[in-house]
N, CA, C, O and CB atoms as a CASP TS submission, in Angstrom:
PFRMAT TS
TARGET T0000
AUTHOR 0000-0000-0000
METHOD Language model
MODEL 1
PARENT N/A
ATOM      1  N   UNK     1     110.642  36.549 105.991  1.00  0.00           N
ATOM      2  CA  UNK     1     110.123  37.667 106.744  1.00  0.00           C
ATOM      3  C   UNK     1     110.005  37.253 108.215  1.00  0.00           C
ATOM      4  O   UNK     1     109.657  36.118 108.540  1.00  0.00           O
ATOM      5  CB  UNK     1     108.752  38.131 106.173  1.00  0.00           C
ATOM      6  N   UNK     2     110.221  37.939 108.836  1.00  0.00           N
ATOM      7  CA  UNK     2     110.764  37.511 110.484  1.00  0.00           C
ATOM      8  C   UNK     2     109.348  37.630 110.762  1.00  0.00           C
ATOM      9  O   UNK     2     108.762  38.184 109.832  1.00  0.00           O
ATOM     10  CB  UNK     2     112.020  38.652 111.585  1.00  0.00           C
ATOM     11  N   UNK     3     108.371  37.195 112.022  1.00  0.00           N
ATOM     12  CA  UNK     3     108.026  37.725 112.958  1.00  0.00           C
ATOM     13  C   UNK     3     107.602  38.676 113.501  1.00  0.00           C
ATOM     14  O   UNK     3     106.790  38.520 114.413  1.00  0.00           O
ATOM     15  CB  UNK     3     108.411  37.634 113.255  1.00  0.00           C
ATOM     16  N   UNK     4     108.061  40.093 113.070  1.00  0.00           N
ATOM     17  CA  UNK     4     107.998  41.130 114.080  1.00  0.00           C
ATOM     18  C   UNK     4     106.889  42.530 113.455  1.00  0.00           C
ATOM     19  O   UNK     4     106.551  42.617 112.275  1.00  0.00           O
ATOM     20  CB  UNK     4     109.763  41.637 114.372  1.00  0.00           C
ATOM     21  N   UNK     5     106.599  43.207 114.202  1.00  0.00           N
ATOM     22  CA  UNK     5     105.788  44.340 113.767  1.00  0.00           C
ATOM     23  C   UNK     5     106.799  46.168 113.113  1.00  0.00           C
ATOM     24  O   UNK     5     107.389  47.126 113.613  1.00  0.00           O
ATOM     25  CB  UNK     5     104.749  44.561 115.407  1.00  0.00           C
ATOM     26  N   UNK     6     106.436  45.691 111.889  1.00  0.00           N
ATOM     27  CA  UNK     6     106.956  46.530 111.113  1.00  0.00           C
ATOM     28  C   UNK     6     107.001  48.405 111.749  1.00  0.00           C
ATOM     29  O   UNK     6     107.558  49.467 111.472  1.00  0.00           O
ATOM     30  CB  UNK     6     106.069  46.207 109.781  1.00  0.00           C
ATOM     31  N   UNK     7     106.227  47.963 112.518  1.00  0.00           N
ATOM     32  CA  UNK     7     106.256  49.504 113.317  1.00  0.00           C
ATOM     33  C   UNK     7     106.824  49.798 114.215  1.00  0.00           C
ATOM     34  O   UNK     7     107.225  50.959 114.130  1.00  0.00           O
ATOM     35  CB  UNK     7     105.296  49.971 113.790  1.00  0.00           C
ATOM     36  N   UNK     8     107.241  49.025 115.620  1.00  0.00           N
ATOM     37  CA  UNK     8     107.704  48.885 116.324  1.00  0.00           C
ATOM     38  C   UNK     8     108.959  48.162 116.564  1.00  0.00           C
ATOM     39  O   UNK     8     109.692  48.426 117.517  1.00  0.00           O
ATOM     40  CB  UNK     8     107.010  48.748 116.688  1.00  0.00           C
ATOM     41  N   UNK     9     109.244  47.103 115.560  1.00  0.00           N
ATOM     42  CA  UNK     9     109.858  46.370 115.892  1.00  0.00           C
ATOM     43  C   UNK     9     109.866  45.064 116.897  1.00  0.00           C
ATOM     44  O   UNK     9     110.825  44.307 117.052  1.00  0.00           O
ATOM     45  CB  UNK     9     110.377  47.018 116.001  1.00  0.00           C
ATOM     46  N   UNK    10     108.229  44.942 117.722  1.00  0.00           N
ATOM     47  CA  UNK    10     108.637  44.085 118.417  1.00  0.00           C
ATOM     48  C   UNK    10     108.510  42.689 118.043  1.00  0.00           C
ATOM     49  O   UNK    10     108.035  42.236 117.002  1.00  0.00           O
ATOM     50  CB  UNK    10     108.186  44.315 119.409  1.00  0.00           C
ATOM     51  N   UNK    11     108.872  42.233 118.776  1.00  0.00           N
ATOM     52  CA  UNK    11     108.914  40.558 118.058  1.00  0.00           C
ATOM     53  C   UNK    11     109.183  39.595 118.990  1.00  0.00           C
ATOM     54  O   UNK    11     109.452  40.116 120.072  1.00  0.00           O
ATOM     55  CB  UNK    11     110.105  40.262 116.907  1.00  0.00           C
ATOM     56  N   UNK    12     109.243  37.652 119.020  1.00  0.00           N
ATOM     57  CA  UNK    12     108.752  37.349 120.169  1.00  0.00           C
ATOM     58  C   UNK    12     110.065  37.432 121.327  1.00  0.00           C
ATOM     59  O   UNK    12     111.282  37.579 121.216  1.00  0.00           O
ATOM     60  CB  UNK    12     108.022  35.922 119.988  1.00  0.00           C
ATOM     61  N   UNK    13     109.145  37.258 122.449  1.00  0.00           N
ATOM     62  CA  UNK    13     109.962  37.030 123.893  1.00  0.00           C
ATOM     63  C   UNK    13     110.566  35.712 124.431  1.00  0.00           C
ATOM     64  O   UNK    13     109.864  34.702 124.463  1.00  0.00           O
ATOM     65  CB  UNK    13     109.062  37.361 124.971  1.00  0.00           C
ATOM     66  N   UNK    14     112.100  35.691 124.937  1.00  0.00           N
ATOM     67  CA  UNK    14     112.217  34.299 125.535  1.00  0.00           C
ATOM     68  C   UNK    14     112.235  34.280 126.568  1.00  0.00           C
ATOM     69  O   UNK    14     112.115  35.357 127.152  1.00  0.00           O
ATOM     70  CB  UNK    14     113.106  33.583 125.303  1.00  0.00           C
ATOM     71  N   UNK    15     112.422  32.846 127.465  1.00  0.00           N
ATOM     72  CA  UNK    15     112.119  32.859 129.081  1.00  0.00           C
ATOM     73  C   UNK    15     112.142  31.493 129.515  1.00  0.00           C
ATOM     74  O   UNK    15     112.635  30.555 128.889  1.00  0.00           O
ATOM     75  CB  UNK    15     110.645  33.506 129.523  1.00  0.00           C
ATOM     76  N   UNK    16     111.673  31.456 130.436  1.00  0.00           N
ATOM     77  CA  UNK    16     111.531  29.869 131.041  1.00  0.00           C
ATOM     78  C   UNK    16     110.114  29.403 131.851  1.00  0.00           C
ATOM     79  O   UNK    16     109.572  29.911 132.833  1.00  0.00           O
ATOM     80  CB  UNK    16     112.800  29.651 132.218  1.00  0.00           C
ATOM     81  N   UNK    17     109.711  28.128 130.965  1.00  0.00           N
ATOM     82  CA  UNK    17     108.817  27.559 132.262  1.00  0.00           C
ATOM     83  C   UNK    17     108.941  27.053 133.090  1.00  0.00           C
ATOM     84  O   UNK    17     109.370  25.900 133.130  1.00  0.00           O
ATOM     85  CB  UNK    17     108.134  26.986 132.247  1.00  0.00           C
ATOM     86  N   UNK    18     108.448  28.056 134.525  1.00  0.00           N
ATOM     87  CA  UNK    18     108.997  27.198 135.625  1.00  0.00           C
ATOM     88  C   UNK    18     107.853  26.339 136.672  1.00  0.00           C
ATOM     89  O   UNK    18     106.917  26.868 137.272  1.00  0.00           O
ATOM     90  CB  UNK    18     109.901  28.242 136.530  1.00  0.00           C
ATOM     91  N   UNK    19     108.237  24.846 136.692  1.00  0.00           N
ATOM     92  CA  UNK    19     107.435  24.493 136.940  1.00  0.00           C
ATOM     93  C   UNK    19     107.562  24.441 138.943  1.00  0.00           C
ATOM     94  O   UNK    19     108.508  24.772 139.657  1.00  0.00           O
ATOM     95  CB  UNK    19     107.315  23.366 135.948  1.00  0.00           C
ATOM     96  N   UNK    20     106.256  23.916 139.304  1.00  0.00           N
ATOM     97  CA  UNK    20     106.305  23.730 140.642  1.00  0.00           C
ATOM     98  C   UNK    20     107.526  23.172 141.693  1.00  0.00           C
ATOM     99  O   UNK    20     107.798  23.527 142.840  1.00  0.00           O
ATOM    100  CB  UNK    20     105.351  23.003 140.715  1.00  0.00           C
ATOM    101  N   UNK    21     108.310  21.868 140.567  1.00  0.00           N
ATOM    102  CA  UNK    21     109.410  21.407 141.108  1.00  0.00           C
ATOM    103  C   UNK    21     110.676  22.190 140.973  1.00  0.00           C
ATOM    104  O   UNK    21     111.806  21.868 141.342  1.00  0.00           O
ATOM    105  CB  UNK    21     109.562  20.237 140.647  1.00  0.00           C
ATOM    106  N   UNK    22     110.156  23.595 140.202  1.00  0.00           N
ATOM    107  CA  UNK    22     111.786  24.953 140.345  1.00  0.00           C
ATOM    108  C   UNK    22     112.413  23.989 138.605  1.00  0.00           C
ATOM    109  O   UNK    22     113.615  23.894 138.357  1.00  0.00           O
ATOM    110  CB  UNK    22     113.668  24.540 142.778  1.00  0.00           C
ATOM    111  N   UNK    23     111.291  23.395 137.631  1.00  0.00           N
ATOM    112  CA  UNK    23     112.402  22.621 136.824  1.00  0.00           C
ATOM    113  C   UNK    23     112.096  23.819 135.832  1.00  0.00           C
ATOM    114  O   UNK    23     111.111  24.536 136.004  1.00  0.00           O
ATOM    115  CB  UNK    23     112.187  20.747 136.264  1.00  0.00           C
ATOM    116  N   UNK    24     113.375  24.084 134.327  1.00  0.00           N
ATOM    117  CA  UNK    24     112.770  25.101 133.499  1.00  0.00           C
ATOM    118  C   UNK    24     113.477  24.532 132.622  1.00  0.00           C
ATOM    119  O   UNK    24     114.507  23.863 132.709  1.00  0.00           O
ATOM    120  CB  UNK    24     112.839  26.637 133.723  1.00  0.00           C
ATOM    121  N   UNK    25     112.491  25.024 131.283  1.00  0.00           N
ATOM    122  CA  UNK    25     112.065  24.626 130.387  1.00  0.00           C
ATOM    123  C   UNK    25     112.069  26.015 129.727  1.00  0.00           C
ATOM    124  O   UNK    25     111.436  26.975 130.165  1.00  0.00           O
ATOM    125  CB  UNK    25     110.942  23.814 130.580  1.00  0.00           C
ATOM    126  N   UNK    26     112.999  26.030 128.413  1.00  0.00           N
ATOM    127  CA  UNK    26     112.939  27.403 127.289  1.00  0.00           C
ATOM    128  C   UNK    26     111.105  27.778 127.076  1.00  0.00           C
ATOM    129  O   UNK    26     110.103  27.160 127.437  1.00  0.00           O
ATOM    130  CB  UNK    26     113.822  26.786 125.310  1.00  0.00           C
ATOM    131  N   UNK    27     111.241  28.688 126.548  1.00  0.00           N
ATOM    132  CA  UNK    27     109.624  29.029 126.230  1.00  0.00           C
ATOM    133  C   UNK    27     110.028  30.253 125.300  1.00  0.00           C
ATOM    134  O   UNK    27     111.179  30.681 125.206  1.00  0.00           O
ATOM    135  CB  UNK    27     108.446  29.513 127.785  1.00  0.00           C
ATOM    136  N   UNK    28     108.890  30.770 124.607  1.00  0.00           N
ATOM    137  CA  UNK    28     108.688  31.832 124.069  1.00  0.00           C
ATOM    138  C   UNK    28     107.186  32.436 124.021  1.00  0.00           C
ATOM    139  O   UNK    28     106.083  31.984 123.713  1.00  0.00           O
ATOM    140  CB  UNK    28     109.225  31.643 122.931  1.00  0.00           C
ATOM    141  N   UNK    29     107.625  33.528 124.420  1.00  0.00           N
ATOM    142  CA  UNK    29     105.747  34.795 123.930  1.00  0.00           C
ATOM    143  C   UNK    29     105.777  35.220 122.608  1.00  0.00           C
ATOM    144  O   UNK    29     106.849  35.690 122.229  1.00  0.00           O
ATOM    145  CB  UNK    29     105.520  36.740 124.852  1.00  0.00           C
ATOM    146  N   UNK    30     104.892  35.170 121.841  1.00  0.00           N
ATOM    147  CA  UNK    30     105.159  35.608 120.433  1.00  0.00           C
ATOM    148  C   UNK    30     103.968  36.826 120.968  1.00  0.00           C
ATOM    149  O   UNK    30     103.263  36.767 121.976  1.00  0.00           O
ATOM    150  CB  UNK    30     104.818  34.303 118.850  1.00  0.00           C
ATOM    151  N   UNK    31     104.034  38.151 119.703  1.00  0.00           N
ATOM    152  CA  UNK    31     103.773  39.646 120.202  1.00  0.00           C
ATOM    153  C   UNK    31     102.264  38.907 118.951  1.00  0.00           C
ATOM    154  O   UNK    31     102.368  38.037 118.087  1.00  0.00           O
ATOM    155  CB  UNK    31     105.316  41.525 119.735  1.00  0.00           C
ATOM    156  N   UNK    32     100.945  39.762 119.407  1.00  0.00           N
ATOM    157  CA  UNK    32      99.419  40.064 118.880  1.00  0.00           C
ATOM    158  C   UNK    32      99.902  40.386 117.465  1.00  0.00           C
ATOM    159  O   UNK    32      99.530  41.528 117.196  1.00  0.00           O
ATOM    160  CB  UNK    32      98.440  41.469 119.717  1.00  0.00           C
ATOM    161  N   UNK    33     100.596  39.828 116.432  1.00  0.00           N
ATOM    162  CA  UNK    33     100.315  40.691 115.266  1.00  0.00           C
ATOM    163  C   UNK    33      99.540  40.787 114.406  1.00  0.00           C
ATOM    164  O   UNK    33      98.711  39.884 114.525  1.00  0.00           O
ATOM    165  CB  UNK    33     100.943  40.743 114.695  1.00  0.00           C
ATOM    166  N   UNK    34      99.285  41.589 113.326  1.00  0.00           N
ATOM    167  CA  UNK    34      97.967  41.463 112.589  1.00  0.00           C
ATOM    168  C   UNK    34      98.337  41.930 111.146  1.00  0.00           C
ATOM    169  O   UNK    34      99.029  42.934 110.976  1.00  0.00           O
ATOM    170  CB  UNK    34      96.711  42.405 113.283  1.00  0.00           C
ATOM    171  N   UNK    35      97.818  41.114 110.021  1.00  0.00           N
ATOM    172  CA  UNK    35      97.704  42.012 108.564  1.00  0.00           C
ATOM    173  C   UNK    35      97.256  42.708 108.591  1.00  0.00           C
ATOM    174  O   UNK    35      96.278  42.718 109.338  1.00  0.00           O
ATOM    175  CB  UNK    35      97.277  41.764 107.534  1.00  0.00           C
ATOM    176  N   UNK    36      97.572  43.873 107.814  1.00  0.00           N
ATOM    177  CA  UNK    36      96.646  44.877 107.821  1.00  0.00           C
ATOM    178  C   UNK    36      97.149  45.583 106.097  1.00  0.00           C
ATOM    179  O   UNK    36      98.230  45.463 105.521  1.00  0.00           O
ATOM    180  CB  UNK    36      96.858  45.994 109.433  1.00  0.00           C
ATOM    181  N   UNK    37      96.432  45.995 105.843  1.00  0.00           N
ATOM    182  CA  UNK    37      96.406  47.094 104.377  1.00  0.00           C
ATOM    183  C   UNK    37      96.175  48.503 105.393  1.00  0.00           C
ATOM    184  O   UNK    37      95.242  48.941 106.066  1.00  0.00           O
ATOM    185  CB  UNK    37      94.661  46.744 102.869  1.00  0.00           C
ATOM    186  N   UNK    38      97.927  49.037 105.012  1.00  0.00           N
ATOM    187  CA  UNK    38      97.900  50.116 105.363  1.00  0.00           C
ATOM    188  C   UNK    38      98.454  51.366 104.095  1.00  0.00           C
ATOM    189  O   UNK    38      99.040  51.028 103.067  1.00  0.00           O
ATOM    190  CB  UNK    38      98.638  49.960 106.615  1.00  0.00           C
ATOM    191  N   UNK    39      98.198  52.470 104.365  1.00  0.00           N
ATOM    192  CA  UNK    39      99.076  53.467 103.327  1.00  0.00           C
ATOM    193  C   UNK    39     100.646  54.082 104.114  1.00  0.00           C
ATOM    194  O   UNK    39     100.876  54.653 105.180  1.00  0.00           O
ATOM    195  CB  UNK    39      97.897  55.053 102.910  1.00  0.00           C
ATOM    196  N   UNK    40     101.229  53.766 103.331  1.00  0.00           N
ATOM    197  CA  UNK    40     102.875  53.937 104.105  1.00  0.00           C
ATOM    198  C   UNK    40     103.523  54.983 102.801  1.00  0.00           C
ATOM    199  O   UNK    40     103.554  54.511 101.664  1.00  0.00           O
ATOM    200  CB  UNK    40     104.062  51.925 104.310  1.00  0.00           C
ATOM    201  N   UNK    41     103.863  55.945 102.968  1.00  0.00           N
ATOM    202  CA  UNK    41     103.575  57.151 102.200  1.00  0.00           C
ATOM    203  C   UNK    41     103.526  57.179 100.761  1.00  0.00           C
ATOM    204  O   UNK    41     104.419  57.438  99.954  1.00  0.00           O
ATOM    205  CB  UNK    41     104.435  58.040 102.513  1.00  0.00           C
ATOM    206  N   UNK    42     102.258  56.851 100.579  1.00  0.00           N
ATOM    207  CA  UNK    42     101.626  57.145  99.528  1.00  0.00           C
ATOM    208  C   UNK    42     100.757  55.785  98.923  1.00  0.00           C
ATOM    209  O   UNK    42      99.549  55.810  98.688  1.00  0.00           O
ATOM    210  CB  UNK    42     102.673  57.738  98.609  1.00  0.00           C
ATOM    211  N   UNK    43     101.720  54.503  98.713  1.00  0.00           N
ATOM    212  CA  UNK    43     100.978  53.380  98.673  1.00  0.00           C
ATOM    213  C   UNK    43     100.538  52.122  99.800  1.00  0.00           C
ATOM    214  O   UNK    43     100.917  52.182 100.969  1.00  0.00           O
ATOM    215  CB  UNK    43     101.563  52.924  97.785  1.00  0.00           C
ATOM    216  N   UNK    44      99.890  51.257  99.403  1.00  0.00           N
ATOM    217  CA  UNK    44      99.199  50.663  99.946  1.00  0.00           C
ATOM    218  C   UNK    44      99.718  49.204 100.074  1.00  0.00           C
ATOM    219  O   UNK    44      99.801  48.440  99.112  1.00  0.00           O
ATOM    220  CB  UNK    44      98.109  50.900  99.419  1.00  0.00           C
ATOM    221  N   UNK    45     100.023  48.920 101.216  1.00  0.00           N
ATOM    222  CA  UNK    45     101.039  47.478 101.261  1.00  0.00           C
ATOM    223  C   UNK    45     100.068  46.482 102.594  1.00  0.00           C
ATOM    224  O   UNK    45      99.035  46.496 103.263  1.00  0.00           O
ATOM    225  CB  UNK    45     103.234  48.013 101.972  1.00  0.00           C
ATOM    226  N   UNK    46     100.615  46.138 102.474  1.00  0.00           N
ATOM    227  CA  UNK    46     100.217  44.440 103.676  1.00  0.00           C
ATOM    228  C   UNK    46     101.184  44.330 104.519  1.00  0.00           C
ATOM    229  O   UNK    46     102.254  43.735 104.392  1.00  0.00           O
ATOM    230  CB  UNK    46     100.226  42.662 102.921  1.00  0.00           C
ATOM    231  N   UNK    47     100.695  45.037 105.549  1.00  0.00           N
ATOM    232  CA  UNK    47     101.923  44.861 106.709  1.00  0.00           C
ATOM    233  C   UNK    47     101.585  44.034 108.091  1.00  0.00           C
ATOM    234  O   UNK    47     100.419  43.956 108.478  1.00  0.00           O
ATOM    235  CB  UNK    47     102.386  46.425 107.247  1.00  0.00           C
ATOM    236  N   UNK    48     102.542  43.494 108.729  1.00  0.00           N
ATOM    237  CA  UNK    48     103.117  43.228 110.033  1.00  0.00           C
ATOM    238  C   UNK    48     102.633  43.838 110.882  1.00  0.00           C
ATOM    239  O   UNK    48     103.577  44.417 111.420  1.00  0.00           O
ATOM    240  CB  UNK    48     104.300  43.398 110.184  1.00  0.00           C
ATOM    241  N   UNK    49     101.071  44.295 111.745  1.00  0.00           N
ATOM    242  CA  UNK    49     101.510  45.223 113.487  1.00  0.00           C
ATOM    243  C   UNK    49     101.024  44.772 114.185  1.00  0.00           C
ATOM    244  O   UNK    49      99.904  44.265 114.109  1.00  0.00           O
ATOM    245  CB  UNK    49     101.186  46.666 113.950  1.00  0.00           C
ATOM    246  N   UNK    50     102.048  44.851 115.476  1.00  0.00           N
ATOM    247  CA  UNK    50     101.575  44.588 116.575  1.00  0.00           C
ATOM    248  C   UNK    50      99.935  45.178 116.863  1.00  0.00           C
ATOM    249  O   UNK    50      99.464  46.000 116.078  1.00  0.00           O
ATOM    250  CB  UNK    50     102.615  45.089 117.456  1.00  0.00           C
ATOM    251  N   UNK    51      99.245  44.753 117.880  1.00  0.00           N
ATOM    252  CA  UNK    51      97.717  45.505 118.334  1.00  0.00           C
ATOM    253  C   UNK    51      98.255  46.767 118.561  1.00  0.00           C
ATOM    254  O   UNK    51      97.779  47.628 117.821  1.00  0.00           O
ATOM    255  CB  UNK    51      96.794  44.904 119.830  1.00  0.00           C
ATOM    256  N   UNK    52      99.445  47.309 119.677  1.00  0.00           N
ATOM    257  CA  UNK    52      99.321  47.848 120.772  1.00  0.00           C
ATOM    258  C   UNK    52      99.939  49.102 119.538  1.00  0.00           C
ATOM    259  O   UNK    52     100.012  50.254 119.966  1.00  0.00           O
ATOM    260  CB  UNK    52     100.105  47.171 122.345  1.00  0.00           C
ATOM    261  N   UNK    53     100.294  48.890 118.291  1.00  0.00           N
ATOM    262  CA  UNK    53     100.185  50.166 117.701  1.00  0.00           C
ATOM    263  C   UNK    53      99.429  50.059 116.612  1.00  0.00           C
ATOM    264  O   UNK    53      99.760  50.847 115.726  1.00  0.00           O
ATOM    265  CB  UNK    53     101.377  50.758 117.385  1.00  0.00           C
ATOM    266  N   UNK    54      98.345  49.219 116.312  1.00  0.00           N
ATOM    267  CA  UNK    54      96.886  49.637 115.813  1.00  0.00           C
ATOM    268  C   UNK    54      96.079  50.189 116.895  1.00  0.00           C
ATOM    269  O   UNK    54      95.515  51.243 116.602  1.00  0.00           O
ATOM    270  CB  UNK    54      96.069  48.421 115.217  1.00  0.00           C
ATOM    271  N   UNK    55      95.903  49.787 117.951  1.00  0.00           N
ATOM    272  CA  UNK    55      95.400  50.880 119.111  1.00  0.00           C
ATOM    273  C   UNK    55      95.852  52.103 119.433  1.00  0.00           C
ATOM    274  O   UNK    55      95.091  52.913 119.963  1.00  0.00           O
ATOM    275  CB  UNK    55      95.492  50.441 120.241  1.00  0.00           C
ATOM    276  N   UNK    56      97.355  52.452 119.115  1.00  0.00           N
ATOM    277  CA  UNK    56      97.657  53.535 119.405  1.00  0.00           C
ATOM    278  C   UNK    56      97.472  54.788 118.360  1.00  0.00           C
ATOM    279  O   UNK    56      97.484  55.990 118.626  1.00  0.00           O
ATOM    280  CB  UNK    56      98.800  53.319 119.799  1.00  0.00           C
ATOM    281  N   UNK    57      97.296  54.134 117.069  1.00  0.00           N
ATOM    282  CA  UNK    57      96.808  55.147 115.862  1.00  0.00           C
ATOM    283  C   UNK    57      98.092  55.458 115.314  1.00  0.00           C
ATOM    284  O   UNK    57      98.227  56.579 114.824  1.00  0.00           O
ATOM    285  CB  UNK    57      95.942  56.614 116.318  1.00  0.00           C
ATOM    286  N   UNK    58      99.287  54.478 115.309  1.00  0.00           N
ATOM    287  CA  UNK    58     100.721  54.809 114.552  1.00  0.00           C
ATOM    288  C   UNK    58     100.709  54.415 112.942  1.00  0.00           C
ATOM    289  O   UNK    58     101.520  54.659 112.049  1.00  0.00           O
ATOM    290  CB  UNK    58     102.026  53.859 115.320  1.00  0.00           C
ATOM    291  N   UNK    59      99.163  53.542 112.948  1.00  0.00           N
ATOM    292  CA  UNK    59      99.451  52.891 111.570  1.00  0.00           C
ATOM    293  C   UNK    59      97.580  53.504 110.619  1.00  0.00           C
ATOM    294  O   UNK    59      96.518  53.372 111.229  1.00  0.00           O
ATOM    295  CB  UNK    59      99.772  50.528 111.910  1.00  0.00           C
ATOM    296  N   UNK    60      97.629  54.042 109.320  1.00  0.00           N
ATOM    297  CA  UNK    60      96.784  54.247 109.028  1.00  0.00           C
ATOM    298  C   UNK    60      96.301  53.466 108.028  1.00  0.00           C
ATOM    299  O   UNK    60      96.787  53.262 106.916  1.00  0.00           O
ATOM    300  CB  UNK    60      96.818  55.196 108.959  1.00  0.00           C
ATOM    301  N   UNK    61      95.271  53.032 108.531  1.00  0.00           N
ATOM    302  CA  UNK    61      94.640  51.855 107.681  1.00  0.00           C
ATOM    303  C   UNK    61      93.804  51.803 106.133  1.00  0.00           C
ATOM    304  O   UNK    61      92.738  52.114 106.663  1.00  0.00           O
ATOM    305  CB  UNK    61      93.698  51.370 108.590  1.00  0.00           C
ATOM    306  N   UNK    62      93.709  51.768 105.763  1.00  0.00           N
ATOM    307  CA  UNK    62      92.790  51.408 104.535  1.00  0.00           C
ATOM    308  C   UNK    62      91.822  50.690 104.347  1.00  0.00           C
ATOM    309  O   UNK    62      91.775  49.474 104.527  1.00  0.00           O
ATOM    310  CB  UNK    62      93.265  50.999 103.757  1.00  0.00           C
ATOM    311  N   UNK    63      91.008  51.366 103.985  1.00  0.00           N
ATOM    312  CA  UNK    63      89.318  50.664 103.946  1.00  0.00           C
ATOM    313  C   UNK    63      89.243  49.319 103.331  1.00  0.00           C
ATOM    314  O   UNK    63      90.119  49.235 102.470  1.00  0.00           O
ATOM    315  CB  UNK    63      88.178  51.598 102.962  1.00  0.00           C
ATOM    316  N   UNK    64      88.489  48.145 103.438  1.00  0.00           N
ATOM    317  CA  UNK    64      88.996  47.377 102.346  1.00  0.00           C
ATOM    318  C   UNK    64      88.137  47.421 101.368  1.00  0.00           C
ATOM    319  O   UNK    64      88.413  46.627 100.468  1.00  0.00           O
ATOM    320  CB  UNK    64      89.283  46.081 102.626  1.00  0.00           C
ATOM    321  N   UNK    65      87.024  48.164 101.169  1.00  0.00           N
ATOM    322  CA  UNK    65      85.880  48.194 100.267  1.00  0.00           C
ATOM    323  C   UNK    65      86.874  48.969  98.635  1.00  0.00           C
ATOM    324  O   UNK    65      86.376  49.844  97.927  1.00  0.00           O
ATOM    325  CB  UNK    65      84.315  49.403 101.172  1.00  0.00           C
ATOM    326  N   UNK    66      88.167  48.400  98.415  1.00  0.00           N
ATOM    327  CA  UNK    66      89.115  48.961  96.956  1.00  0.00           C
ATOM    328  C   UNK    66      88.358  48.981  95.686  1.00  0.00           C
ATOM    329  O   UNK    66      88.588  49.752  94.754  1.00  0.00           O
ATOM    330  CB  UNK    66      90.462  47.924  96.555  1.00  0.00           C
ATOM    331  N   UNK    67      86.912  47.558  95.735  1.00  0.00           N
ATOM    332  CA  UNK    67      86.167  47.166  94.668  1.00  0.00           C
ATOM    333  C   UNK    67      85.429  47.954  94.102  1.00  0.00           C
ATOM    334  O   UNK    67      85.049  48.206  92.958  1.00  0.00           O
ATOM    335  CB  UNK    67      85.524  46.304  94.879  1.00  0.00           C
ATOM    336  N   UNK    68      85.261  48.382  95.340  1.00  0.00           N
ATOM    337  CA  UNK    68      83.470  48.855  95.395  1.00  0.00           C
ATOM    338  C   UNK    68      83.217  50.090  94.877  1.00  0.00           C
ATOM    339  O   UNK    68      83.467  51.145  95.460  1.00  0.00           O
ATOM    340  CB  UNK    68      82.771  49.006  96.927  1.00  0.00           C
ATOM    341  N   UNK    69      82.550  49.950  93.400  1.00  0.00           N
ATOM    342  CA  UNK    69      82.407  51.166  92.469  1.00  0.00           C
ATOM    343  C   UNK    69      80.479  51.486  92.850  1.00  0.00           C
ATOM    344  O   UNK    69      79.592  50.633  92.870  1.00  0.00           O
ATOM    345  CB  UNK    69      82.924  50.606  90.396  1.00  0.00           C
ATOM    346  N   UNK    70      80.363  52.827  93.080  1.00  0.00           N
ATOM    347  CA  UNK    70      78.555  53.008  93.146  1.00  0.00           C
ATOM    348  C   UNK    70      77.827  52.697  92.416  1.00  0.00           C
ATOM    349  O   UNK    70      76.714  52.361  92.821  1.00  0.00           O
ATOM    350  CB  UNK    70      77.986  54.075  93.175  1.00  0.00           C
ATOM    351  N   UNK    71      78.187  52.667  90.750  1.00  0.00           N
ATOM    352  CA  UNK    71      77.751  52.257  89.794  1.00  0.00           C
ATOM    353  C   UNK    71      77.211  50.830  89.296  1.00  0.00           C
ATOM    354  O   UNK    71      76.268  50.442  88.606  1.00  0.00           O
ATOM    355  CB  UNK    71      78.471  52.622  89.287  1.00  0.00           C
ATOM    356  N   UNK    72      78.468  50.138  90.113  1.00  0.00           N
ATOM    357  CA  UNK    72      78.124  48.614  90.148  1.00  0.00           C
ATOM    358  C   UNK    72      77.488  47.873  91.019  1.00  0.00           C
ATOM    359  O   UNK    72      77.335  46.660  90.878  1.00  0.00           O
ATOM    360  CB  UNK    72      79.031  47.987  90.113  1.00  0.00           C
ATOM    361  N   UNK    73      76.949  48.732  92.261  1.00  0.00           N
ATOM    362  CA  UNK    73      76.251  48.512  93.112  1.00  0.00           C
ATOM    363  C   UNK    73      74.589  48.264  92.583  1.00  0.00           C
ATOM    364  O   UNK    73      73.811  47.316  92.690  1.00  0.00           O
ATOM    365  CB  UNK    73      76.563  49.561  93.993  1.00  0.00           C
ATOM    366  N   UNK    74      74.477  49.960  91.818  1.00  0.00           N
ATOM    367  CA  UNK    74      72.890  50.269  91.728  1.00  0.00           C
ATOM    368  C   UNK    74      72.469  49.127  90.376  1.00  0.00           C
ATOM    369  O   UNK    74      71.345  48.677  90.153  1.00  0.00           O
ATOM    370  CB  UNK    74      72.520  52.291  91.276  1.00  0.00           C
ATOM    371  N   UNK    75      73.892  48.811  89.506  1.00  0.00           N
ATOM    372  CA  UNK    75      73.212  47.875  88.519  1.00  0.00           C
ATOM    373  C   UNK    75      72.833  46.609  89.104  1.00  0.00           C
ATOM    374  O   UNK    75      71.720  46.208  88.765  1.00  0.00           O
ATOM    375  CB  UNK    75      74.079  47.578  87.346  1.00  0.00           C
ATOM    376  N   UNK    76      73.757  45.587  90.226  1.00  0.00           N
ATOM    377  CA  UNK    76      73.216  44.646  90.421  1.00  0.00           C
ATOM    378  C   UNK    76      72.297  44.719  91.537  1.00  0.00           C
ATOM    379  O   UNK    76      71.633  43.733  91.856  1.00  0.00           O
ATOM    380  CB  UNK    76      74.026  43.824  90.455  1.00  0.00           C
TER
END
């Protein structure tokens, strides 16, 4: 499984470090991603997203309280 955010697609950046003496050096930015339990139409999977589309509201999340019956609350 690559890297990247299942929503967007993004995934990391390459480039160079450049230092004071102008010398460069490969580099990479890797993108904020995050697990998340989302519903993707209809069930409930473990996905890949970037922040910048959990902030944007592209991905709908799922509570994680799946356990939690009322019944088994008031007994223990």
């Amino acid at each position: 499984m690559a890297r990247a955010c299942e929503i967007c697609g993004k995934r990391r950046g390459v480039g160079n470090n450049v230092s004071h003496a102008n010398n460069k050096t490969r580099r990479t930015w890797k993108p904020n991603l995050q697990t998340v339990r989302a519903n993707l139409s209809g069930t409930v999977r473990r996905i890949l997203v970037c922040t910048r589309c959990l902030r944007s509201g592209k991905v709908a999340k799922v509570s994680g309280s799946r356990s939690f019956v009322a019944g088994n609350a008031a007994a223990s």
